[in-house]
PyMOL commands that place a pseudoatom at each C-alpha (Angstrom):
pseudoatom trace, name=CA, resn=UNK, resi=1, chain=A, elem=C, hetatm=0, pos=[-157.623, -4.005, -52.671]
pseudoatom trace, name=CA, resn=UNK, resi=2, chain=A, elem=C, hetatm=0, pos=[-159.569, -3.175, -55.881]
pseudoatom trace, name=CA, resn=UNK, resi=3, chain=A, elem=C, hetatm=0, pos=[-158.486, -0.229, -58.064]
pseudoatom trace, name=CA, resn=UNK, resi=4, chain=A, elem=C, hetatm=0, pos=[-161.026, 1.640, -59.545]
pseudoatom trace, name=CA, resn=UNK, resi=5, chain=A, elem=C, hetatm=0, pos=[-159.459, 3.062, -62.800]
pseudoatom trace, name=CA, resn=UNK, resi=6, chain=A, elem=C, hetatm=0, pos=[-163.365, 4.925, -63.189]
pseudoatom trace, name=CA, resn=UNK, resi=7, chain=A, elem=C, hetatm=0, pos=[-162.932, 8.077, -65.021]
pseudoatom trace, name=CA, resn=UNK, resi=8, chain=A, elem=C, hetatm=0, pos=[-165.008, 9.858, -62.144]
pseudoatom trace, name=CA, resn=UNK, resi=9, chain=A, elem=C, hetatm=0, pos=[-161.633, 9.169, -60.145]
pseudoatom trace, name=CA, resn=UNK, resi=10, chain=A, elem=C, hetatm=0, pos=[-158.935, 9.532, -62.550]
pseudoatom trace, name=CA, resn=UNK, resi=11, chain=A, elem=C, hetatm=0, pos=[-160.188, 13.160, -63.843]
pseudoatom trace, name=CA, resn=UNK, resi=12, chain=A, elem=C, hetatm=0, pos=[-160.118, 15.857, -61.828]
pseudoatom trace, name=CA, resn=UNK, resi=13, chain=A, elem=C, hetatm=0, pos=[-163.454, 18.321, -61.789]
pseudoatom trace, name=CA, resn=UNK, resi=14, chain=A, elem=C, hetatm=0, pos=[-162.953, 21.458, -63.052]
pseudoatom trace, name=CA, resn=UNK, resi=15, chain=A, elem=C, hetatm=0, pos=[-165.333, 24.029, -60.846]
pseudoatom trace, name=CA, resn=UNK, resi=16, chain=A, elem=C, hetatm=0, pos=[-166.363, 26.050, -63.898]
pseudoatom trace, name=CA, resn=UNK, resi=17, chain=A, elem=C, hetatm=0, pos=[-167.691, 23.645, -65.704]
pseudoatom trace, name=CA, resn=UNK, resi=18, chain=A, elem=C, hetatm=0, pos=[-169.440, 21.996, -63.094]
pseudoatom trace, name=CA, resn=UNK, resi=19, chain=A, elem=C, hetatm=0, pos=[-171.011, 25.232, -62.485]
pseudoatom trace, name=CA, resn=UNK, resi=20, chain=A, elem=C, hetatm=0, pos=[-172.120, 25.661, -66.056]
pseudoatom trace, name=CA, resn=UNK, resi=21, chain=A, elem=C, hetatm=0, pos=[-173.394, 22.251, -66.379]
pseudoatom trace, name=CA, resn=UNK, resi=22, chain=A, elem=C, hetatm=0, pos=[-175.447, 22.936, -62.920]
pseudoatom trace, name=CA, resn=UNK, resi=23, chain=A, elem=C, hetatm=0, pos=[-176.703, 26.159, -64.636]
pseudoatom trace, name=CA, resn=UNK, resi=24, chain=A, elem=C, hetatm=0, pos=[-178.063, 24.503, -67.588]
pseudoatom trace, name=CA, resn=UNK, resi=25, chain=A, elem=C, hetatm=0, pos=[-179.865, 21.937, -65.402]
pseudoatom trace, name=CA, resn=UNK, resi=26, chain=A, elem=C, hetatm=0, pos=[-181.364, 24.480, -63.509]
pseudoatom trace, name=CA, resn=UNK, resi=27, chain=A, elem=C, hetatm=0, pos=[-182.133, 26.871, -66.840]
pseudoatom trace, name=CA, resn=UNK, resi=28, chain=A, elem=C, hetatm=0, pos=[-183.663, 24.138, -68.554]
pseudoatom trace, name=CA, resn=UNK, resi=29, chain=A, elem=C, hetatm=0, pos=[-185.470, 22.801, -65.869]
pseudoatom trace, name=CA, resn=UNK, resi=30, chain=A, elem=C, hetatm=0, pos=[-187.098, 26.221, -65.899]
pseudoatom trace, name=CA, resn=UNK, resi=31, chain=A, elem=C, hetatm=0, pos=[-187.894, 26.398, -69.481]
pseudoatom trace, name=CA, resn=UNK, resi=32, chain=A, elem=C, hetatm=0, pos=[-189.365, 23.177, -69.382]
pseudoatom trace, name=CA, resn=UNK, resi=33, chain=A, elem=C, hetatm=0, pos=[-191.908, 23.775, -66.352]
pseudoatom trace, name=CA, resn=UNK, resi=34, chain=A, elem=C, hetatm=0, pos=[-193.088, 27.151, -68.080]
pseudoatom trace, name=CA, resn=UNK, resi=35, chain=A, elem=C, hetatm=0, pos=[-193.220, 25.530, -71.397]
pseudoatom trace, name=CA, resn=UNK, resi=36, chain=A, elem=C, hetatm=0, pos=[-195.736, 23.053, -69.803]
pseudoatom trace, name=CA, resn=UNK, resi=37, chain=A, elem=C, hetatm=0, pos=[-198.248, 25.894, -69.702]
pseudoatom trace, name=CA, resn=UNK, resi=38, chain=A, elem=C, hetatm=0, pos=[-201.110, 24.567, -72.744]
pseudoatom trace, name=CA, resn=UNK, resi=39, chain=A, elem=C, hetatm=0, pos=[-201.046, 28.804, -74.159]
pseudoatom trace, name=CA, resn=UNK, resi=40, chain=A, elem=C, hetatm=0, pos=[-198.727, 31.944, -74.481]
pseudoatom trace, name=CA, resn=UNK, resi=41, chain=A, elem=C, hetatm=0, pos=[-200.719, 33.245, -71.735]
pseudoatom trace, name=CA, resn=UNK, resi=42, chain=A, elem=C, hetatm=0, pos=[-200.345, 30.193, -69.243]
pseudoatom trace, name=CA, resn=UNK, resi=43, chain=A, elem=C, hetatm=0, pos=[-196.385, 30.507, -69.681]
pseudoatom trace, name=CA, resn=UNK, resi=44, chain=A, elem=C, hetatm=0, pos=[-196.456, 33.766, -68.681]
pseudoatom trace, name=CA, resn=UNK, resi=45, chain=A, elem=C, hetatm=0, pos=[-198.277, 33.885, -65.570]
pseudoatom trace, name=CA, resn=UNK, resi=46, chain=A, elem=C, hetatm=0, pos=[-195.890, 30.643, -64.863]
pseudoatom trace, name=CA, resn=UNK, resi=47, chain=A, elem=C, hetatm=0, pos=[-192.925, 32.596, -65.955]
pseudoatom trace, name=CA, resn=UNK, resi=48, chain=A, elem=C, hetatm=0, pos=[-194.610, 35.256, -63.037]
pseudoatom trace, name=CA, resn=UNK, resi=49, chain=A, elem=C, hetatm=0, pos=[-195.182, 32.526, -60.268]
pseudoatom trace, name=CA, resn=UNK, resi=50, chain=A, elem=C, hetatm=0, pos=[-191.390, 31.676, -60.951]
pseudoatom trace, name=CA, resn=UNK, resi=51, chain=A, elem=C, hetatm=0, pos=[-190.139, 35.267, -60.494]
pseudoatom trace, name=CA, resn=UNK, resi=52, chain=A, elem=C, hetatm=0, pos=[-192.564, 35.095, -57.081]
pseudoatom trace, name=CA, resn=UNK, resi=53, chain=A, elem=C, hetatm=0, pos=[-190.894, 31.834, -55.489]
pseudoatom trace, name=CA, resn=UNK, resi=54, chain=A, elem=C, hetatm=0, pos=[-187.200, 32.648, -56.986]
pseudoatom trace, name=CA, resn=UNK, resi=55, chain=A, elem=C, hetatm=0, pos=[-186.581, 37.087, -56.912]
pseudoatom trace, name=CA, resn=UNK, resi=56, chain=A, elem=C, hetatm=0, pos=[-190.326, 38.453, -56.109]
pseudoatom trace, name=CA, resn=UNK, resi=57, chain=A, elem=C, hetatm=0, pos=[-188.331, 41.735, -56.190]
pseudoatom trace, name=CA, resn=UNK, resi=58, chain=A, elem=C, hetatm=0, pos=[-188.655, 41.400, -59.931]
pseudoatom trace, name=CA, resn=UNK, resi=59, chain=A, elem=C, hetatm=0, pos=[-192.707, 41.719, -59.655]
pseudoatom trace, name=CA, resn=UNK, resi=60, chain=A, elem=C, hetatm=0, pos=[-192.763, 44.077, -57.595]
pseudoatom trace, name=CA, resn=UNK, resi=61, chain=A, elem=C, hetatm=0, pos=[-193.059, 42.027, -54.147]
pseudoatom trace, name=CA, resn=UNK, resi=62, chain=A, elem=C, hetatm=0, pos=[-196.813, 40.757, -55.935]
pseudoatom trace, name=CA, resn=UNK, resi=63, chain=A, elem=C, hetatm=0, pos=[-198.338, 38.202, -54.024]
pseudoatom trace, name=CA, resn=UNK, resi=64, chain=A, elem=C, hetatm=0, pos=[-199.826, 35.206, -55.029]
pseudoatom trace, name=CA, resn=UNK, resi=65, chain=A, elem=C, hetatm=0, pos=[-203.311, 36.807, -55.007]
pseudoatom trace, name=CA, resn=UNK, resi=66, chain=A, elem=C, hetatm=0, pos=[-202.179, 39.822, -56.620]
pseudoatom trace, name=CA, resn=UNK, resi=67, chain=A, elem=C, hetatm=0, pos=[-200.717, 37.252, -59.675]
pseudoatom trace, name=CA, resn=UNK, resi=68, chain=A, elem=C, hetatm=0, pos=[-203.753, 35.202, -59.832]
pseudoatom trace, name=CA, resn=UNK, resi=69, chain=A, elem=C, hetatm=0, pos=[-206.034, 38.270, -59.642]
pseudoatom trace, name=CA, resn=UNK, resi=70, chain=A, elem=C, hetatm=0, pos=[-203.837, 40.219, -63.036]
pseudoatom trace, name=CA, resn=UNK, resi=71, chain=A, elem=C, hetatm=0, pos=[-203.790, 36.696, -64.765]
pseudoatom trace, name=CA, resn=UNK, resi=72, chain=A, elem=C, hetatm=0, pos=[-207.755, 35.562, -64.187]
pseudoatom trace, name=CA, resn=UNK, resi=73, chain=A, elem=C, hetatm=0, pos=[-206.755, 33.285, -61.935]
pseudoatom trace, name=CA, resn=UNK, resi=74, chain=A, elem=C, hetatm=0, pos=[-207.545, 32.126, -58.301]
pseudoatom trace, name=CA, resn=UNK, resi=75, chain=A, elem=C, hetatm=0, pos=[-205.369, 32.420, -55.573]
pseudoatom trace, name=CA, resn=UNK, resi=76, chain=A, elem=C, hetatm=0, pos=[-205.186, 28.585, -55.047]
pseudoatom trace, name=CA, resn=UNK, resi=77, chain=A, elem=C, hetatm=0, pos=[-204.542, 28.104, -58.823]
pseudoatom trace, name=CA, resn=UNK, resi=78, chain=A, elem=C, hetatm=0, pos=[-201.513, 30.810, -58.842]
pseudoatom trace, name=CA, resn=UNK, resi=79, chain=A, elem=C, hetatm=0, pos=[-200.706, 28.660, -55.345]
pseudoatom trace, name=CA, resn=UNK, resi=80, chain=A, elem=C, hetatm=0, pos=[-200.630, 24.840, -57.022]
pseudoatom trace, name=CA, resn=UNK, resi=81, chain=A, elem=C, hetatm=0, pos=[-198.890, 26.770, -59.725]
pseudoatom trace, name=CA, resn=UNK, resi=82, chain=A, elem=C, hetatm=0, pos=[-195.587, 28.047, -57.020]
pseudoatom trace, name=CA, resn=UNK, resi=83, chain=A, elem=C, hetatm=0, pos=[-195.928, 24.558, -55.267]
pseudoatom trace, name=CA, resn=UNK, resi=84, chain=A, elem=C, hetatm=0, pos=[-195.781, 23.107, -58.830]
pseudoatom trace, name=CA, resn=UNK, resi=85, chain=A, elem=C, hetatm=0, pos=[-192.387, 25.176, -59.267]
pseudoatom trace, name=CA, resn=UNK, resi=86, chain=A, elem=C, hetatm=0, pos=[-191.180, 24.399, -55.758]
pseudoatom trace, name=CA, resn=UNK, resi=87, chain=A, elem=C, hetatm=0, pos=[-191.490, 20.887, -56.359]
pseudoatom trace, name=CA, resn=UNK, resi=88, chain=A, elem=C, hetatm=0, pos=[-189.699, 20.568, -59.688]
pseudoatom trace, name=CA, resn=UNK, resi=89, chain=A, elem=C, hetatm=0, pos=[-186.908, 23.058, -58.614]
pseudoatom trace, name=CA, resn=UNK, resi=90, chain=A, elem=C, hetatm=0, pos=[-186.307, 20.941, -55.806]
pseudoatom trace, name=CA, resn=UNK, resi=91, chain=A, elem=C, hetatm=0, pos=[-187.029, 23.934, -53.570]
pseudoatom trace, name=CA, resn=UNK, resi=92, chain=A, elem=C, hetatm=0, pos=[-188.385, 23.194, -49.910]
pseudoatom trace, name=CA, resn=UNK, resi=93, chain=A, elem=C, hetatm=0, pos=[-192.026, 24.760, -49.531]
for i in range(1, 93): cmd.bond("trace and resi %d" % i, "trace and resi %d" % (i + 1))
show_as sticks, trace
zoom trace
């Protein structure tokens, strides 16, 4: 039998810090899909469609319309913008 002296095994995980790492992945996942957006403005309403998809309570309960319509924006541009998020998050649309 082979003996896999791996530090993955030998180590134990400590939950916190798994947790923070997970939170930075997440956090800068974020920051890099709204940073993606070519002008101040274009973050924003990105920053907005990420509020919608992750705590809408935070906007208000706005839909997508509502967003695209505040922004200058159609509805199916504001929508390619939350399946855009979905998608990078990992999220299930």
């Amino acid at each position: 039998m082979k003996n896999n002296n791996d530090s993955f095994f030998a180590e134990p995980v400590d939950p916190k810090q798994e947790a923070r790492f997970l939170a930075l992945e997440v956090v800068c996942r974020l920051f890099i899909w709204m940073a993606e957006g070519a002008s101040l403005e274009e973050r924003g309403v990105r920053a907005t469609v990420a509020l919608y998809c992750v705590r809408p309570d935070l906007i208000n309960e706005a839909t997508l319309e509502e967003i695209g319509n505040m922004a200058g924006r159609s509805k199916q541009a504001v929508h390619q913008l939350a399946d855009s998020f979905r998608e990078t998050m990992g999220m299930v649309s």
